[in-house]
Backbone as numpy.savetxt, mean C-alpha at the origin, in Angstrom:
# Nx Ny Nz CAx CAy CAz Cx Cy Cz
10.36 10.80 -18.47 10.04 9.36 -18.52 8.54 9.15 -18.28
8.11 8.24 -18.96 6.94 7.83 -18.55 6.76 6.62 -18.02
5.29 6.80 -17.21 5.14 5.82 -15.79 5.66 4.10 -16.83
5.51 3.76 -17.73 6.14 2.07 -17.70 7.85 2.33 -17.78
8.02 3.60 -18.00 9.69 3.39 -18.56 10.26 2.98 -16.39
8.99 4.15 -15.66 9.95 4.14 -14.76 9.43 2.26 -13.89
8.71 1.78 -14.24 8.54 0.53 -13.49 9.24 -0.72 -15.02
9.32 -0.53 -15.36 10.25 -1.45 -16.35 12.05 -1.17 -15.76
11.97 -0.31 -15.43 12.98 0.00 -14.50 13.83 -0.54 -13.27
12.56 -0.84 -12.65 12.42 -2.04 -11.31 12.12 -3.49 -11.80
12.16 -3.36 -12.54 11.78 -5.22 -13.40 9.96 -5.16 -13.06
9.02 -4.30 -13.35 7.60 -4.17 -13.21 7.51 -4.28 -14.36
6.63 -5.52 -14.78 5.65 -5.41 -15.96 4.17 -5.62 -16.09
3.43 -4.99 -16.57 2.08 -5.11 -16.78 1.32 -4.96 -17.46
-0.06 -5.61 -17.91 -1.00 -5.74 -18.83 -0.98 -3.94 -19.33
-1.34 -3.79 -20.73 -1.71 -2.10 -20.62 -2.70 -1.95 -20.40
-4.20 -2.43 -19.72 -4.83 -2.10 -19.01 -4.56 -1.29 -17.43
-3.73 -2.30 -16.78 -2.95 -1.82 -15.95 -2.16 -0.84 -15.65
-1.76 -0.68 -16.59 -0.73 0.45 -16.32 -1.95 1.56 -17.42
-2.86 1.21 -17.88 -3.29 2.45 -18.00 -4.56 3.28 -16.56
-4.88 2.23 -15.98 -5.56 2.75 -14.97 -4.44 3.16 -13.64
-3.11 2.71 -13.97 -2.13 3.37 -13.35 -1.84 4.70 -13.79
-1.74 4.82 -14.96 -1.33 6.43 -14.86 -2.86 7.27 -14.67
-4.23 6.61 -14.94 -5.18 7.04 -14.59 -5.62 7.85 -12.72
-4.96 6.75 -12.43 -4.76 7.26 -10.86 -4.13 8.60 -11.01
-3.00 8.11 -11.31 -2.16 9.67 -11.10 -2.62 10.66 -11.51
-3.05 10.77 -12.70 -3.80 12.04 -13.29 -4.72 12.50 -12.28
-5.42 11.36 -11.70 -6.70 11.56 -10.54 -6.09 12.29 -9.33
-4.93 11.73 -9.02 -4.42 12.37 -7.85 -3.54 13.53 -7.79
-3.23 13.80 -8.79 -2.46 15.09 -9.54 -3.59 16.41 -9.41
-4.69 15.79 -10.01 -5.57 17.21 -9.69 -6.23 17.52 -8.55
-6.73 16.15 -7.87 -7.18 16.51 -6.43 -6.13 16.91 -5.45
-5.09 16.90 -5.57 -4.28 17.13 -5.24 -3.75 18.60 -4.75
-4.47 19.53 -6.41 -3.89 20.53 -6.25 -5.09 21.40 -5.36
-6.01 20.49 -4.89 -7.02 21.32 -4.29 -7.40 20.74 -2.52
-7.00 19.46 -2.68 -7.01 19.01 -1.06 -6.08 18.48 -0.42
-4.98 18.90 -0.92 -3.60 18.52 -0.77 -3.49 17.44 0.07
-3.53 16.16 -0.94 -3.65 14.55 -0.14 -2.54 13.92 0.02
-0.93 14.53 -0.59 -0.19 14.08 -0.57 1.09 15.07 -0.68
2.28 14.62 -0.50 3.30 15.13 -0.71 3.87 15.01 -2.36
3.62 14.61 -2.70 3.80 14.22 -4.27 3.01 15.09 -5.26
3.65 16.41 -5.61 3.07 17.59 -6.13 3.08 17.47 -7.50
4.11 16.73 -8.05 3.87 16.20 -9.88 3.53 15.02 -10.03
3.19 15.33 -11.73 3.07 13.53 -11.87 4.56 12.52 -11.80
5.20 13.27 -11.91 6.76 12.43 -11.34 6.73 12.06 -10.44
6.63 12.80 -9.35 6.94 12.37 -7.94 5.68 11.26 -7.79
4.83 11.57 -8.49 3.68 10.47 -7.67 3.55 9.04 -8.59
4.43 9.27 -10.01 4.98 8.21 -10.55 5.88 6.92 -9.67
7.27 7.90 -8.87 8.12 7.14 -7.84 7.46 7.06 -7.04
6.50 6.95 -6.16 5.25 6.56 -5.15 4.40 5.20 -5.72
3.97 5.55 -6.99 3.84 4.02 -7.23 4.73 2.84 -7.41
5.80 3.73 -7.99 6.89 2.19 -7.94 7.12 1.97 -6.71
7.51 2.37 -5.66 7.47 2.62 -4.61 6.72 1.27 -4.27
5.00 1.72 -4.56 4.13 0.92 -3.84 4.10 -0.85 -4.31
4.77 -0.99 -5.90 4.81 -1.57 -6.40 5.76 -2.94 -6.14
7.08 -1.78 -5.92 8.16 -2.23 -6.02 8.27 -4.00 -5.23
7.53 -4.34 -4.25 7.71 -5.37 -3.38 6.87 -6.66 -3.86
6.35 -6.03 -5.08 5.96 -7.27 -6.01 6.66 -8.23 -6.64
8.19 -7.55 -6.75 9.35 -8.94 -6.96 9.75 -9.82 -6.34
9.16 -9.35 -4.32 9.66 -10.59 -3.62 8.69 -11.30 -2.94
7.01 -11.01 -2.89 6.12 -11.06 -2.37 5.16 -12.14 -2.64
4.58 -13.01 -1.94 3.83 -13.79 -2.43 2.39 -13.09 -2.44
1.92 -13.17 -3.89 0.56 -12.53 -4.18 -0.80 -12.85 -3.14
-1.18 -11.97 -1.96 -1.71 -12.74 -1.52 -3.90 -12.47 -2.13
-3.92 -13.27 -1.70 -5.97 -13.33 -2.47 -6.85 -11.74 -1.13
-6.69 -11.84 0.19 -6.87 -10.62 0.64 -5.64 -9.86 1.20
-6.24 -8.52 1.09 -5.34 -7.43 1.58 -5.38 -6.82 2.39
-5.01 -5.83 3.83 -5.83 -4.66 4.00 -4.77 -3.72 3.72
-4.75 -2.37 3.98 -4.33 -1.28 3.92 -4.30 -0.92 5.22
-3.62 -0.43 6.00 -3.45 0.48 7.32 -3.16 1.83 6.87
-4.07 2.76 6.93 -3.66 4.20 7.08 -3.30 4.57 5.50
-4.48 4.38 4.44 -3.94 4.21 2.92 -3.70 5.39 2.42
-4.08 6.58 3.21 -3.69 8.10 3.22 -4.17 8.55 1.37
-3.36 8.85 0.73 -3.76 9.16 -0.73 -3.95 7.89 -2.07
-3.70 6.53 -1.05 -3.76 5.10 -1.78 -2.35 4.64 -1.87
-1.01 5.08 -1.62 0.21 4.66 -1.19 0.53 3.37 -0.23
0.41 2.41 -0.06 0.97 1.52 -1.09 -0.82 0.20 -1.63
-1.77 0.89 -1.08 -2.96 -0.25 -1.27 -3.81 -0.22 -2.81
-4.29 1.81 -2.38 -4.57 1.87 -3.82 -4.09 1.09 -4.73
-3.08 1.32 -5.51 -2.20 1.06 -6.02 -1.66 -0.67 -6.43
-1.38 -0.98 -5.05 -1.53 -3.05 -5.19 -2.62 -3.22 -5.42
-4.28 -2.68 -5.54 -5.25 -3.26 -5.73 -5.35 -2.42 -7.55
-4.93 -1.77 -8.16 -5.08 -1.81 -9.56 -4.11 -2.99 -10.01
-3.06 -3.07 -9.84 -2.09 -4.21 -10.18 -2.62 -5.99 -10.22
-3.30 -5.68 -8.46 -3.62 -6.81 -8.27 -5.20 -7.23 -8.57
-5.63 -7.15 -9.63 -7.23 -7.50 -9.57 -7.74 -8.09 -8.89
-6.98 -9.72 -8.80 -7.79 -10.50 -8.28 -7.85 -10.62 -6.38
-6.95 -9.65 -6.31 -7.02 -9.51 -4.37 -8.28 -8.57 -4.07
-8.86 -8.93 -3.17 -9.94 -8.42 -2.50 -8.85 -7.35 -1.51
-9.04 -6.25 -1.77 -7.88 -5.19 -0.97 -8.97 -4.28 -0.11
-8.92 -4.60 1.43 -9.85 -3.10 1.96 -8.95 -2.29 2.31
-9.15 -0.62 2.28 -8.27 0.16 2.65 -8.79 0.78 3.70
-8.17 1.18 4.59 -8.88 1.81 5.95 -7.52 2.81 6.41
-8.70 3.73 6.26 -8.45 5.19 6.22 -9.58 6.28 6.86
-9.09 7.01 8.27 -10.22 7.86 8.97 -10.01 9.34 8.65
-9.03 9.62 7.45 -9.40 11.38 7.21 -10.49 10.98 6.15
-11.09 11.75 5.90 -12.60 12.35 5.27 -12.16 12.90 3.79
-11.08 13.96 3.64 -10.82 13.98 2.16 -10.51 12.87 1.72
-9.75 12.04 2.49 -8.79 11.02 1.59 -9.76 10.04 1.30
-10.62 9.51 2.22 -11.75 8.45 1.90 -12.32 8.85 1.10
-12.61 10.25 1.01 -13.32 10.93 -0.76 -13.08 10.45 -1.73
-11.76 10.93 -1.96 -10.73 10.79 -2.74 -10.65 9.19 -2.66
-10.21 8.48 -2.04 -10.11 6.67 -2.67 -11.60 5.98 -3.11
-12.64 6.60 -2.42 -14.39 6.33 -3.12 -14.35 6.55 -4.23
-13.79 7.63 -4.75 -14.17 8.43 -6.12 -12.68 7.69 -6.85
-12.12 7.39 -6.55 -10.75 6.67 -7.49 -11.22 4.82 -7.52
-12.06 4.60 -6.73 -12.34 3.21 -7.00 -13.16 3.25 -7.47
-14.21 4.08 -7.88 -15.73 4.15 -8.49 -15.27 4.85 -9.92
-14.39 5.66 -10.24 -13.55 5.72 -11.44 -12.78 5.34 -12.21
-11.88 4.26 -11.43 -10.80 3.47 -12.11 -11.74 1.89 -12.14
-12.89 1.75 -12.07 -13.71 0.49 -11.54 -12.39 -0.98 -11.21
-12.61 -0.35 -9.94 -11.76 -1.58 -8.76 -12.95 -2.37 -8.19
-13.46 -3.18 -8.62 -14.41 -3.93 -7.93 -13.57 -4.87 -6.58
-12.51 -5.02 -6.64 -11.51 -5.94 -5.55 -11.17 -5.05 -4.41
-11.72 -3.72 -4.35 -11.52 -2.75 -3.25 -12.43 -2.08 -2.55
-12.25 -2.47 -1.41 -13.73 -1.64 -0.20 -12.66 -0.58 0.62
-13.36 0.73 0.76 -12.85 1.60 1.63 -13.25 1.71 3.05
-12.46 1.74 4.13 -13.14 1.84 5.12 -12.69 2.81 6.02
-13.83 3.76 6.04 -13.76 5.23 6.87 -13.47 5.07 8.38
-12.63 4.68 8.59 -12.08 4.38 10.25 -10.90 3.77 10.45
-10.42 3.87 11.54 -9.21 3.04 12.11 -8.95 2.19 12.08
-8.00 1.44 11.81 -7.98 0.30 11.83 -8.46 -0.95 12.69
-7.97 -0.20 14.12 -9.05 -1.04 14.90 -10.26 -1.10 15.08
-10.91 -0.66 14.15 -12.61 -0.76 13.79 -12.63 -1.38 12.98
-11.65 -1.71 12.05 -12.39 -2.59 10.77 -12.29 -4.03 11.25
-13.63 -4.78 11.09 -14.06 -6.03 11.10 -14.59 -6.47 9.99
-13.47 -7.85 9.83 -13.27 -8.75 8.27 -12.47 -9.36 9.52
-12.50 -11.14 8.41 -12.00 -12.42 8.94 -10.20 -11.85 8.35
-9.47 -12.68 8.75 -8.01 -12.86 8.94 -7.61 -12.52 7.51
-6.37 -11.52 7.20 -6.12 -11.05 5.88 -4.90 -11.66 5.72
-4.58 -12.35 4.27 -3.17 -12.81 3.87 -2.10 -12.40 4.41
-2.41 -11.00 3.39 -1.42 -9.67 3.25 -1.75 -8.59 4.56
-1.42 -8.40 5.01 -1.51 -6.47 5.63 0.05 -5.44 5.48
-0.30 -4.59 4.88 0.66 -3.61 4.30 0.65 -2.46 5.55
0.89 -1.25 5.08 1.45 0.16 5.71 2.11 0.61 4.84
2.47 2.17 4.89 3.52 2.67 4.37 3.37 4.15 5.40
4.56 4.65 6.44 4.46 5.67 7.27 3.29 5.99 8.00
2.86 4.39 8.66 1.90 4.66 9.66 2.25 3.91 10.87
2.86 4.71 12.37 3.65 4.36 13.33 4.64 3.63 13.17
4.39 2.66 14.62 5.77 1.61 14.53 5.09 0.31 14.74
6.40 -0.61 13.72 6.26 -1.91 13.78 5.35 -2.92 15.02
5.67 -2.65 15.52 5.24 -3.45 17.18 3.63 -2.68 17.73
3.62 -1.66 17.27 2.07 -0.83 17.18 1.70 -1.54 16.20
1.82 -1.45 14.83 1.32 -2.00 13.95 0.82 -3.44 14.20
1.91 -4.23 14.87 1.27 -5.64 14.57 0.04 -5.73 15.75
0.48 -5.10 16.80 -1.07 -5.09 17.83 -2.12 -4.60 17.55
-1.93 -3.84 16.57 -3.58 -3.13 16.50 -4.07 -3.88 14.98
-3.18 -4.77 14.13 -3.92 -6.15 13.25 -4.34 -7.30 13.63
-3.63 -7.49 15.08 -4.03 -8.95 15.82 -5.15 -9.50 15.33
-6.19 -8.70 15.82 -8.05 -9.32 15.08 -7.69 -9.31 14.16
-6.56 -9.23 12.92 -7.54 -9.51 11.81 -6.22 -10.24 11.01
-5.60 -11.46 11.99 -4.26 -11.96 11.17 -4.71 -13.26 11.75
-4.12 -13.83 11.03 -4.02 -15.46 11.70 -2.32 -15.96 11.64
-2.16 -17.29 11.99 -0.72 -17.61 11.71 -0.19 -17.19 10.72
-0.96 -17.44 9.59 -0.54 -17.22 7.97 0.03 -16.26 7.28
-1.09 -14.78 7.94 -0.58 -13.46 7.58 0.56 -13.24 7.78
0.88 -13.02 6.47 2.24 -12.22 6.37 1.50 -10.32 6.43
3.23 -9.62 6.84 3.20 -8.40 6.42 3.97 -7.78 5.98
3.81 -6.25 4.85 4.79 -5.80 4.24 5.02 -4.20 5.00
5.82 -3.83 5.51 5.54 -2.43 6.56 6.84 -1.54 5.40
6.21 -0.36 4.91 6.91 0.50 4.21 7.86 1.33 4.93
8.97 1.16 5.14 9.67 1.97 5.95 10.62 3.06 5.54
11.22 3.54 6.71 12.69 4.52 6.34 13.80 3.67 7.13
14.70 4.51 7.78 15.91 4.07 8.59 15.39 3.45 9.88
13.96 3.67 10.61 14.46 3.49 11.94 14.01 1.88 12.00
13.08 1.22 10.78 12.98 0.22 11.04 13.74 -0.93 11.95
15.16 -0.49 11.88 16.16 -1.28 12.18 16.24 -1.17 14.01
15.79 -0.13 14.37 15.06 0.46 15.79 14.18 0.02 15.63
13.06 -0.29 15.56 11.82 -1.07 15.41 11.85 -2.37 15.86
12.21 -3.77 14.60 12.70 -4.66 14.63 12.99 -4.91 16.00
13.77 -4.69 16.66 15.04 -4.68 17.81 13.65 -6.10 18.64
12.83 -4.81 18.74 11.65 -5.23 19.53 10.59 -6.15 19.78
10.60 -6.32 18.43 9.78 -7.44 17.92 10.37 -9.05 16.99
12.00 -8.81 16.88 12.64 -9.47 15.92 12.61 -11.29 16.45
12.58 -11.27 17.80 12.78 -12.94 18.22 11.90 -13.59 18.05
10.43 -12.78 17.73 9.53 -13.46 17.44 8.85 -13.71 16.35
9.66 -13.18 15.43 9.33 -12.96 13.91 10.11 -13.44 12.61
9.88 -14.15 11.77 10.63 -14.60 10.44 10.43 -13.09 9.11
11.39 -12.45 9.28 11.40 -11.53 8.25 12.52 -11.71 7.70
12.49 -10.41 6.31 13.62 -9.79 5.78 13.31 -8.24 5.48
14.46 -7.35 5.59 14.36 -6.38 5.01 15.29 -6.02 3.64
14.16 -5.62 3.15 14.80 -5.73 1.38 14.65 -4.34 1.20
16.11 -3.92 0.80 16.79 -2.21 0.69 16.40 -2.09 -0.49
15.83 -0.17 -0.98 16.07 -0.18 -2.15 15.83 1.94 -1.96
17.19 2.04 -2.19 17.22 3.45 -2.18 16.92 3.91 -0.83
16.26 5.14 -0.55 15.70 5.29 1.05 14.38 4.46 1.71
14.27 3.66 1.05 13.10 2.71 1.73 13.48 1.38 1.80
13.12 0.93 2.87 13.49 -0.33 3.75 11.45 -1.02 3.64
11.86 -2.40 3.10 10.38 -2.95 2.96 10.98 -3.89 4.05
9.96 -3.91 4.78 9.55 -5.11 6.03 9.16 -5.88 5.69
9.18 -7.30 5.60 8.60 -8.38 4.74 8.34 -9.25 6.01
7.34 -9.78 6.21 6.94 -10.30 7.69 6.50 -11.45 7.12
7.42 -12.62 7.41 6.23 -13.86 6.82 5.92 -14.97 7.42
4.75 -15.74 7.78 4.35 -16.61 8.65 5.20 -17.85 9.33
């Protein structure tokens, strides 16, 4: 299959610009790949289902104008919403050194002008209050939302990429929060909304 058969799949449609700087990624990350091993996703298949993946929460999500990324590791799920999403201003913040390589050289190649990388932790990055803030397998929920505090306001919503324990997570943080979790195969999306 190829990458539109498998997001036409999920009800994903997009400009073919889009989906050609989508499979452009992959090709990008397919070969750096085989030399700085940035990901678990060793074919272009597997790193095909990683974008739908990253994609996938575009059917229930309100598009927001900024983004950030927590922990964007090989661009799973930010990269990725920021080719889709042009018009979001998406920063990704990320403190390994290959991978910030690697997303410099994929935004200066795929020309993402709507994306700034930022070589540090999250709790270093300073920017005013973001719509959106994402994740995908970086800690837990209740970590997560403390270490975005600076950079959410009432408004921010969030989307946290999960597995099973979300539901352990939640527990903790649920009385004070308007979510849903929307199932799809082994991933549980956290949908956090103001």
């Amino acid at each position: 299959m190829n990458l539109t058969q498998y997001l036409e799949a999920e009800s994903l449609y997009f400009d073919p610009l889009t989906i050609q700087k989508l499979e452009n990624f992959a090709s990008l990350l397919h070969e750096w790949n085989q030399i700085h091993n940035l990901t678990g996703a060793k074919s272009l298949e597997a790193i095909y289902v990683n974008i739908v993946d990253s994609l996938y929460p575009l059917n229930f999500i309100e598009v927001p104008k900024t983004l950030l990324d927590v922990g964007t590791g090989a661009g799973f799920p930010g990269l990725v919403l920021a080719i889709a999403l042009a018009d979001t201003t998406v920063i990704l913040a990320e403190p390994l050194k290959k991978r910030v390589s690697f997303l410099k050289y994929a935004t200066i190649d795929l020309s993402l002008p709507n994306v700034r990388v930022e070589a540090k932790r999250v709790e270093f990055v300073e920017h005013k209050a973001f719509d959106l803030i994402t994740s995908r397998a970086v800690t837990n929920t209740r970590l997560l939302l403390d270490l975005t505090q600076g950079l959410s306001h009432n408004d921010t919503q969030y989307l946290f990429y999960k597995g099973t324990r979300v539901f352990d997570e939640i527990q903790d943080v649920q009385h004070q929060l308007n979510y849903d979790i929307v199932q799809k195969n082994q991933r549980n999306y956290l949908y956090i909304k103001s």
